[in-house]
C-alpha positions as CSV (number, residue, x, y, z in Angstrom):
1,X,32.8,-13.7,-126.3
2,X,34.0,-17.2,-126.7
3,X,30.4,-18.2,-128.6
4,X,31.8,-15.2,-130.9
5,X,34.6,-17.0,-131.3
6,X,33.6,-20.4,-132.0
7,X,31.4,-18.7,-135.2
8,X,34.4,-17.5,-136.4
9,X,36.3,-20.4,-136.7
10,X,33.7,-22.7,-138.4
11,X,33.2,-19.9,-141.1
12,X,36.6,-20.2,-142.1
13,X,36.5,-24.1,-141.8
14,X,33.6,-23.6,-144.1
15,X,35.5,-21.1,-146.1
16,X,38.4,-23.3,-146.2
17,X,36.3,-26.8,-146.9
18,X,34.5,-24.9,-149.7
19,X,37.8,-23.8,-151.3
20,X,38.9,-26.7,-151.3
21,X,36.2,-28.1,-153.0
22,X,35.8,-25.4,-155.7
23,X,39.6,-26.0,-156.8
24,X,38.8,-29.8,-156.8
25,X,35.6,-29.5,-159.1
26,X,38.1,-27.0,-161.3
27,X,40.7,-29.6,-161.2
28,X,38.3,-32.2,-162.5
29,X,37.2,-30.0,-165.2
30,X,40.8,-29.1,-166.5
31,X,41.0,-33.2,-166.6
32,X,38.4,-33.9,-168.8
33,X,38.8,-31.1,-171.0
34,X,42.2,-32.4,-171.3
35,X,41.0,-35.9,-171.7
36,X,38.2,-34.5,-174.3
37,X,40.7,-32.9,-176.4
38,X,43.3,-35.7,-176.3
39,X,40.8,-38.0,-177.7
40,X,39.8,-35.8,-180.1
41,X,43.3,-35.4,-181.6
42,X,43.9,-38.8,-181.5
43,X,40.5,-39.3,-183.5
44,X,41.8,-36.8,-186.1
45,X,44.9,-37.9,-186.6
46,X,43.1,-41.4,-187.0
47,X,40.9,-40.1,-189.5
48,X,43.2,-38.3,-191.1
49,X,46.0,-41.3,-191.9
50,X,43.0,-43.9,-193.2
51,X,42.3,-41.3,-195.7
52,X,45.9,-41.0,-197.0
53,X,46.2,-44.9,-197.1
54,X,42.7,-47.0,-197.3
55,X,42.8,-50.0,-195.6
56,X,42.9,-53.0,-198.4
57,X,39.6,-54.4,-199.0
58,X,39.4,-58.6,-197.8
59,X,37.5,-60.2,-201.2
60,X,39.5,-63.5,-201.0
61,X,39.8,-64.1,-197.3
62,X,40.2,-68.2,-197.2
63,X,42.6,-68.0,-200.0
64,X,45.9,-70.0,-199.2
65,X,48.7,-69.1,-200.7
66,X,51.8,-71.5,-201.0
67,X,55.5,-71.2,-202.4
68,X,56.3,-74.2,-204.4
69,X,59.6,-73.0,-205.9
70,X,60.9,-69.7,-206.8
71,X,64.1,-68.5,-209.2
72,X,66.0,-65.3,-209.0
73,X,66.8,-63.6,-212.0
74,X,69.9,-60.9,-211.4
75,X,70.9,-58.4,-214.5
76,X,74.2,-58.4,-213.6
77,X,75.3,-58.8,-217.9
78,X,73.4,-55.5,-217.8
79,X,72.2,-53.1,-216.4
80,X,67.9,-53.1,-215.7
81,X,67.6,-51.2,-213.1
82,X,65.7,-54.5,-211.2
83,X,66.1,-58.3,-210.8
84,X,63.5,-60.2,-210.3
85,X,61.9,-63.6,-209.1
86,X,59.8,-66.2,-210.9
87,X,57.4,-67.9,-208.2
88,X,55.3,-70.9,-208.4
89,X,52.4,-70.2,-206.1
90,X,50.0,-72.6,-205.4
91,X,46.3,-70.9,-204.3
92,X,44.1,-72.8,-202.5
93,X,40.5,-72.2,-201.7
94,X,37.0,-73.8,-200.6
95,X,35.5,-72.0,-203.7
96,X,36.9,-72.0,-207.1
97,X,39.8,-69.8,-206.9
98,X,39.9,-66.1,-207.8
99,X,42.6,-63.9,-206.1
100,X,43.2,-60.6,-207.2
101,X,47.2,-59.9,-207.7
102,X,46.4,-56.7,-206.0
103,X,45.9,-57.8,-202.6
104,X,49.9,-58.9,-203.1
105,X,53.1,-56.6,-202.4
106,X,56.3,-56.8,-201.7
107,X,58.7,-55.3,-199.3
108,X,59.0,-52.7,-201.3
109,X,55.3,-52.0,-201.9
110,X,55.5,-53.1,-205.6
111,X,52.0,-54.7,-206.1
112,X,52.1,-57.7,-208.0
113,X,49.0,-56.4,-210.6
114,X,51.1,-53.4,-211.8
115,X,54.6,-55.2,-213.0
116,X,53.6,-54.3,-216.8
117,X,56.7,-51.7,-217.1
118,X,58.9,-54.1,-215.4
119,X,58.1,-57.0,-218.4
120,X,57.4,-54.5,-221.2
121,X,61.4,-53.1,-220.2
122,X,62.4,-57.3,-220.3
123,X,61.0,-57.5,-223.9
124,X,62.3,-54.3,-225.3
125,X,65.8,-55.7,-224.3
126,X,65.3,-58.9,-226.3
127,X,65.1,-61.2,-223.1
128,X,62.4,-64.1,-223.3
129,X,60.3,-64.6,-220.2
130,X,57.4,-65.7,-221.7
131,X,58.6,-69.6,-221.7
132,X,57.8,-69.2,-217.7
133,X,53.9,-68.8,-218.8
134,X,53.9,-66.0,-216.2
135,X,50.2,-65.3,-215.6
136,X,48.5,-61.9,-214.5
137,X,45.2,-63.4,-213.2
138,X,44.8,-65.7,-210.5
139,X,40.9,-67.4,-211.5
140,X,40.2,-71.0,-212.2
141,X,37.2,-73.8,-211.8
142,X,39.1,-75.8,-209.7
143,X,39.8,-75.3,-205.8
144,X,43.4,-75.6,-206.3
145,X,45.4,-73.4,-208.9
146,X,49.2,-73.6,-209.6
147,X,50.8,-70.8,-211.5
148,X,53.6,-68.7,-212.1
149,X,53.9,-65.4,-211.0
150,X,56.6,-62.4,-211.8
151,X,57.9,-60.2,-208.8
152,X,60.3,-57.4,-209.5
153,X,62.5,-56.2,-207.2
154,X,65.3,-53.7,-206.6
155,X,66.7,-54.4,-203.0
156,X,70.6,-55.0,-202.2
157,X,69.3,-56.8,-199.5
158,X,69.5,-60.7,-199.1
159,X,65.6,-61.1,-198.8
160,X,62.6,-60.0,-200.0
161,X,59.0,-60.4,-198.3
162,X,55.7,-60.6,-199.8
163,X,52.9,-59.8,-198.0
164,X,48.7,-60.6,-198.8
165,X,47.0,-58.0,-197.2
166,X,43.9,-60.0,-197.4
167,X,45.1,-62.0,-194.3
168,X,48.2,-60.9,-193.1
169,X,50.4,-63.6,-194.5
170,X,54.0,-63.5,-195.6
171,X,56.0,-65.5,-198.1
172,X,59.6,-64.6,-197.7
173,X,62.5,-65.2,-200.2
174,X,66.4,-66.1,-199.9
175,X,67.6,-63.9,-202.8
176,X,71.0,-65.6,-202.1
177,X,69.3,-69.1,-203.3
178,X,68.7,-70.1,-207.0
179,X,69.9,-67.6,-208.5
180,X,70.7,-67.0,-212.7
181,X,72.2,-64.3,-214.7
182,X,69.5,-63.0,-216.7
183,X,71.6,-63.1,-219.8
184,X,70.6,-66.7,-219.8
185,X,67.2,-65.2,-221.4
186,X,68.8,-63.3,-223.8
187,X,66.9,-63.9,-227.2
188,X,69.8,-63.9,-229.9
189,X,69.7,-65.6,-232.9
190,X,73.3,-65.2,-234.4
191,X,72.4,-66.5,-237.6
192,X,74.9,-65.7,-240.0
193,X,74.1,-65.4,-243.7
194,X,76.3,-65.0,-246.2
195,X,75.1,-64.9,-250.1
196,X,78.5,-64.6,-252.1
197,X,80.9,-61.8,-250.1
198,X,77.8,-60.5,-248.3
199,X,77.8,-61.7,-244.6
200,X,75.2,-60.1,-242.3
201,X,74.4,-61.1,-238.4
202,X,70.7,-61.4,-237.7
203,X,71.9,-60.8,-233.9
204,X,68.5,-60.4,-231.7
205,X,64.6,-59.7,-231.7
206,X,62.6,-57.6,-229.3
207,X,59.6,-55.3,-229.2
208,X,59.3,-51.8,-229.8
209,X,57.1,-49.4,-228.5
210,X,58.2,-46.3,-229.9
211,X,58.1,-46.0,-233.4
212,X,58.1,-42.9,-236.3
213,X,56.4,-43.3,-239.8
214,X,57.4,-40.7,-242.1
215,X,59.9,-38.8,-239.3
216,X,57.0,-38.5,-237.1
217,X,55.5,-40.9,-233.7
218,X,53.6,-43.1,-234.8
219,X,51.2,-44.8,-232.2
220,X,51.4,-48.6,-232.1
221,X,47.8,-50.1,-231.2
222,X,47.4,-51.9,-228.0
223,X,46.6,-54.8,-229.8
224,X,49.5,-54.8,-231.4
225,X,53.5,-55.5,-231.2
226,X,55.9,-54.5,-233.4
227,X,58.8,-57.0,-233.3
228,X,62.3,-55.9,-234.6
229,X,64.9,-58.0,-236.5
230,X,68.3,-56.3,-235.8
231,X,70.4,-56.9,-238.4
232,X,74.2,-56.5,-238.3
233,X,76.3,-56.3,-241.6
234,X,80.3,-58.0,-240.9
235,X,81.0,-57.7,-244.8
236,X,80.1,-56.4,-248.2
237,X,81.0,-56.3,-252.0
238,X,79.0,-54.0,-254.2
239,X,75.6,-52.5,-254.2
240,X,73.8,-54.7,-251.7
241,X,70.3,-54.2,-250.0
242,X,67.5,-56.2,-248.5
243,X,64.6,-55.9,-250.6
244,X,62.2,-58.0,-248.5
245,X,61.2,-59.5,-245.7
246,X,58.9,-62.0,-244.0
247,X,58.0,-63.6,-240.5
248,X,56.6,-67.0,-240.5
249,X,55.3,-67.7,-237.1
250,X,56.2,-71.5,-236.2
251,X,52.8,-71.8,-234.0
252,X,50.5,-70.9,-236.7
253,X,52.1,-70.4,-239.9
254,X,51.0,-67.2,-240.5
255,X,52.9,-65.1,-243.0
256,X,53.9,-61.4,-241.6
257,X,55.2,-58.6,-244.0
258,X,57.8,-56.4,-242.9
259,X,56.8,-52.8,-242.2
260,X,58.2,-50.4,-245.5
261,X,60.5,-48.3,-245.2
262,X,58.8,-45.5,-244.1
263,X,59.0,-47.1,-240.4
264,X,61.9,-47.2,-238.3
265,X,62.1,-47.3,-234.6
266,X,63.5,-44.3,-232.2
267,X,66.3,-46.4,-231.5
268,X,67.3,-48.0,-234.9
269,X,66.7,-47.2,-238.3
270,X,65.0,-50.1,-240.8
271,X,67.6,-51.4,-243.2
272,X,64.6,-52.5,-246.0
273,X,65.7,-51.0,-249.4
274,X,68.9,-49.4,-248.1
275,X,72.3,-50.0,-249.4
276,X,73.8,-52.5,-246.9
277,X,77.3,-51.3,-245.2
278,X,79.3,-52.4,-242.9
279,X,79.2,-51.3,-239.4
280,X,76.3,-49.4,-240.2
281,X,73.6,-51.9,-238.5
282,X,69.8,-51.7,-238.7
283,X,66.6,-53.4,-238.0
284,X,63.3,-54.5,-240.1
285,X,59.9,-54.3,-238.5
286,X,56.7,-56.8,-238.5
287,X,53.7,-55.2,-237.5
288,X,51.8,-58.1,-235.6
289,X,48.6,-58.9,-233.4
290,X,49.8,-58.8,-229.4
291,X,50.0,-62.8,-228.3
292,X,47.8,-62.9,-225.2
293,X,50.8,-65.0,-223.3
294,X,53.6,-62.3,-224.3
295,X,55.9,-61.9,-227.7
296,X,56.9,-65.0,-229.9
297,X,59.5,-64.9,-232.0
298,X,59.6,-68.8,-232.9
299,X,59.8,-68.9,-236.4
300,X,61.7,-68.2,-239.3
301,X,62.6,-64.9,-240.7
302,X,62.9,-64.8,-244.6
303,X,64.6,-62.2,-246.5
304,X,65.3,-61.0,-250.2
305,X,68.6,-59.8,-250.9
306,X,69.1,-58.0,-254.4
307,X,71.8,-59.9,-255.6
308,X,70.0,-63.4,-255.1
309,X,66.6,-64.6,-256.3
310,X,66.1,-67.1,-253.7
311,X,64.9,-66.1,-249.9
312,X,67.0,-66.8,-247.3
313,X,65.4,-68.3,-244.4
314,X,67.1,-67.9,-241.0
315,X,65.5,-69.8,-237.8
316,X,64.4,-67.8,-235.2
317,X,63.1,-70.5,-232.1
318,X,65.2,-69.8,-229.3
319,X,64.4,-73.2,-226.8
């Protein structure tokens, strides 16, 4: 009876030990499926960011980049919608040097090879950046390349960070330091002329980009800019137009024709061949190929007036 007994009980031990070994082998399992699956969602969610934002390629690892002096442009005269800075950068490599613009944005993730829009807006609004010799491309022979570089920006904030993402480096600027309005770039002539009780303003140049010939667009090429004379009329006796125009550029001496009067602008009409009156302002256009360093409008402009037979010329170099 008791050997009966005895059985009994280490059955159930076994019983019991096996149990407890079948829920331990289950508990490991439910561990690393859970550990499987974490992984796995991890991995995915990996995968899934680096194919919304690729990881910026290193070409110019070695390339050091130092700030030699910086100035902060604010549009406070009017409104831009930006402000922006003018860097010297100084690049420094063992090879000759050849850093791609791209591999630099801001704080703002405003990449420093797509600030086109930002200039073209400057130019349009008759303010001269190109004195700065603001370049676009970062390549020379040498080792060691200083240059100037435009960086837009649209922050309240004091400070603005650039960052290289082909080493992780950071340039930061006080945008409380060397600071200008940027009306101190306004291009504007003011040349008065005044050709018996005709006076007339020949207040500001810029470039246009959208133009009509005939009442309808008229596509400008790339490889050309279209700069615009506006002209404002303070006083007038009699019958008084413009009856032609010229652009002597001061660099070269070429000799540009106004655009007829078939071309205006979509923001000003041209004033060529119209009668003149006052308060009712207007613009002539000369067609010309794009300068490779940005628009010049040194020179002088010379104009026909059909009550004189002698061309007016009216300086146009803003220093």
């Amino acid at each position: 009876m008791a050997r009966k007994r005895k059985v009994r009980i280490d059955r159930i031990i076994i019983l019991v030990l096996s149990g407890v070994l079948i829920l331990g082998l289950i508990g490991f399992g439910v561990y690393q499926g859970i550990s499987y699956l974490s992984k796995k969602m991890s991995e995915d969610q990996s995968q899934g960011q680096s194919d919304s934002v690729p990881a910026p390629v290193d070409t110019v690892k070695g390339t050091k980049i130092t700030l030699l002096d910086y100035d902060v442009f604010i549009s406070e005269s009017e409104n831009l919608g930006f402000n922006f800075i003018i860097a010297t950068l100084q690049f420094d490599s063992e090879e000759p040097v050849s850093f791609d613009l791209g591999n630099l944005q801001t704080s703002e993730k405003i990449y420093l090879n797509n600030v086109s829009k930002y200039i073209n807006t400057l130019n349009e609004k008759s303010y001269k950046i190109d004195k700065f010799n603001i370049v676009n491309s970062v390549v020379s022979e040498q080792n060691s390349y200083v240059c100037n570089i435009f960086i837009p920006y649209t922050t309240d904030s004091y400070s603005l960070r650039l960052l290289n993402s082909s080493d992780a480096s950071m340039i930061e600027f006080d945008l409380n330091k060397n600071t200008n309005d940027i009306s101190t770039l306004k291009f504007e002539t003011d040349q008065q002329i005044e050709i018996g009780n005709t006076n007339v303003t020949v207040s500001s140049c810029s470039v246009s980009t959208m133009m009509l010939h005939n009442g309808m667009e008229y596509q400008v090429p790339a490889t050309m800019n279209v700069y615009t004379f506006n002209i404002n009329v303070n006083s007038i006796e009699g019958n008084v137009m413009i009856t032609d125009a010229r652009f002597v550029r001061a660099s070269s001496d070429e000799v540009i024709t106004c655009m007829d009067e078939t071309y205006e602008s979509v923001k000003v009409s041209n004033c060529l061949g119209k009668k003149l009156e006052v308060g009712e302002n207007g613009a002539l256009f000369f067609e010309t190929f794009a300068q490779s360093d940005g628009p010049d409008y040194s020179g002088s402009l010379m104009l026909m007036f059909s009550n004189s037979n002698d061309w007016v010329k009216v300086p146009t170099v803003l220093e």
